[in-house]
N, C-alpha and C positions, 0 to 999 in steps of 0.2 A: 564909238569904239575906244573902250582902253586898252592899253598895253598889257600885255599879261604874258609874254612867253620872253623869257632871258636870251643873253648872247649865246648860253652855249645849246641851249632847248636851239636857238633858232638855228647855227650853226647845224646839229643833229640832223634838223627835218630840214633844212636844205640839202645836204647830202643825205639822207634818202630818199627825196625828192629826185633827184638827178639818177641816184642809181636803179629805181624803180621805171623810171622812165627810159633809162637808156636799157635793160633790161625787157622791159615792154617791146621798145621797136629795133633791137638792134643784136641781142644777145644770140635769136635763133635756139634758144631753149626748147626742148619738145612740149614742157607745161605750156607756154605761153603760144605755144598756137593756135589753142584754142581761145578765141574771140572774151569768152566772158574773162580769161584769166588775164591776156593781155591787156583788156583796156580798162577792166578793176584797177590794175598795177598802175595802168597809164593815168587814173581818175585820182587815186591816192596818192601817185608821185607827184601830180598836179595843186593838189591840197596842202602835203606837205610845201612844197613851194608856196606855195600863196599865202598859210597862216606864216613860214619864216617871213616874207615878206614884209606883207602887215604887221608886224610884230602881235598878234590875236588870233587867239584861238578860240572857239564858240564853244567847245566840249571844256577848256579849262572855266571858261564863262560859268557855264552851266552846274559844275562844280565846285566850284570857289577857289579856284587854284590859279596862282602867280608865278612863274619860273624868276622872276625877276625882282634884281632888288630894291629899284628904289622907284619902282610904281604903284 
């Protein structure tokens, strides 16, 4: 795995990571009561999380795209 998503890409999708998840279980929005919308949100906000983590992303992979500068 290399690196491929910058401090502020990674910054971004951790916070929407966080706000789709908390969205997901806690907002009480009428969209998200229903099942496929709420845990889509919760499946993506989880992703987001996980590539900021790992600093990688599979889709910038697959593309050839680097957010970051000196990888």
């Amino acid at each position: 795995m290399t690196t491929n998503v910058g401090k502020l890409d990674r910054t971004l999708r951790a916070a929407l990571g966080v706000v789709l998840l908390f969205l997901a279980f806690f907002s009480g929005m009428a969209l998200l009561d229903a099942a496929l919308f709420k845990y889509g949100a919760a499946l993506i906000g989880l992703i987001m999380l996980a590539t900021a983590t790992l600093k990688m992303c599979p889709v910038y992979t697959l593309l050839g795209l680097k957010t970051c500068k000196d990888c």
